[in-house]
C-alpha positions in Angstrom: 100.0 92.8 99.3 100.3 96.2 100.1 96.8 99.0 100.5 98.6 101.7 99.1 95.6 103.5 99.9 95.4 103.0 103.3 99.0 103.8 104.1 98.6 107.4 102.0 95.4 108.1 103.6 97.2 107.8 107.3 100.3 110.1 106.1 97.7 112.6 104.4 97.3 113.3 108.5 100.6 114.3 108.4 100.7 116.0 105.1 97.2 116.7 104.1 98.6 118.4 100.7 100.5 114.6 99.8 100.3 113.9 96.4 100.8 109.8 95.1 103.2 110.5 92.1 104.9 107.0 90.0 108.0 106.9 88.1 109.0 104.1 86.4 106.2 102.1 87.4 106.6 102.7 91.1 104.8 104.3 93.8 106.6 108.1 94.8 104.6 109.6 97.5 105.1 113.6 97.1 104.6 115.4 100.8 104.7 119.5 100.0 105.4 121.9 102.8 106.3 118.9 105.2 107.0 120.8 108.4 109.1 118.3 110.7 112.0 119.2 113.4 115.3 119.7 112.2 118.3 120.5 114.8 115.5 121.1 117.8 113.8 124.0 115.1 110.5 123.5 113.2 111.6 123.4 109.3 109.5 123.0 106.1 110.9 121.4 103.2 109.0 119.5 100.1 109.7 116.0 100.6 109.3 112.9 98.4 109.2 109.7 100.0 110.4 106.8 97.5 109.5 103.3 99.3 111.2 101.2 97.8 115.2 99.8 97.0 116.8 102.7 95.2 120.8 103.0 94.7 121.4 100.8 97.3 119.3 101.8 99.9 115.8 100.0 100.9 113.9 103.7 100.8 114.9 107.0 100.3 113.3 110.6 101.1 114.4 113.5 99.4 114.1 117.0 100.2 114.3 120.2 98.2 117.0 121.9 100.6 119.2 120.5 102.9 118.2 120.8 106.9 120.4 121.0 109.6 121.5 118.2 111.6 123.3 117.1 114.5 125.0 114.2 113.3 127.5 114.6 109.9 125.1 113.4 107.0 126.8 112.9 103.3 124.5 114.9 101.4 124.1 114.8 97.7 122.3 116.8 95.4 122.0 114.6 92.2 118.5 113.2 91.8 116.2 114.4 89.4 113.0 113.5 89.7 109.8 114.4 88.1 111.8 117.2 86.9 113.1 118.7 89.8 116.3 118.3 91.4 116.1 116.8 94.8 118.5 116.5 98.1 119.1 113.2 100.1 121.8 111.7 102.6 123.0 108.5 103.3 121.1 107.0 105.5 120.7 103.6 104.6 118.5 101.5 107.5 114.7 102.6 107.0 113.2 98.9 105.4 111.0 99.2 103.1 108.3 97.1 104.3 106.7 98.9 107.2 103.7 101.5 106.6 104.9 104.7 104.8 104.5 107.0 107.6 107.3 104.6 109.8 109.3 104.8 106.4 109.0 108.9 106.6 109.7 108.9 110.6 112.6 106.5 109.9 114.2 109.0 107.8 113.1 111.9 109.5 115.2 110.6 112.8 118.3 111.8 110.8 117.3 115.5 112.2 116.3 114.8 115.4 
């Protein structure tokens, strides 16, 4: 079993502002003002880490704008979640079962 907890607490390094949101029962981990590095440039997005299977996919982050890349991502712009309307790419191997902040740097790698 999981300690939630203890994965949040180590990403609150990372995001000290991370909020632990649920929808539908499962665990959303909200990270606002992530800075991270995008195309070789510091960026700062809100982010919302969902670690677990969703559309297809073992985890998913969103974002609230797109960032730049180097590699050709297939960006879509049709999640609403807690009310907002989020970004996120298809990028498909990031497992679900590793601590959240490899789930968050798994994703991240799309950028890099």
């Amino acid at each position: 079993m999981r300690n939630w907890d203890a994965e949040l607490a180590a990403l609150k390094r990372l995001c000290p502002k991370l909020d632990r949101w649920s929808e539908g029962g499962k665990l959303l981990v909200f990270l606002p003002a992530l800075q991270f590095s995008a195309k070789g440039k510091s960026i700062v997005r809100d982010a919302l880490l969902w670690p677990h299977d969703r559309d297809g996919y073992p985890s998913r982050l969103f974002l609230s704008e797109r960032a730049p890349s180097h590699k050709d991502l297939n960006w879509n712009q049709s999640f609403n979640l807690q009310g907002r309307e989020w970004h996120s790419w298809s990028w498909k191997d990031v497992p679900n079962n590793t601590p959240l902040s490899a789930i968050l740097a798994g994703h991240l790698r799309a950028f890099q």
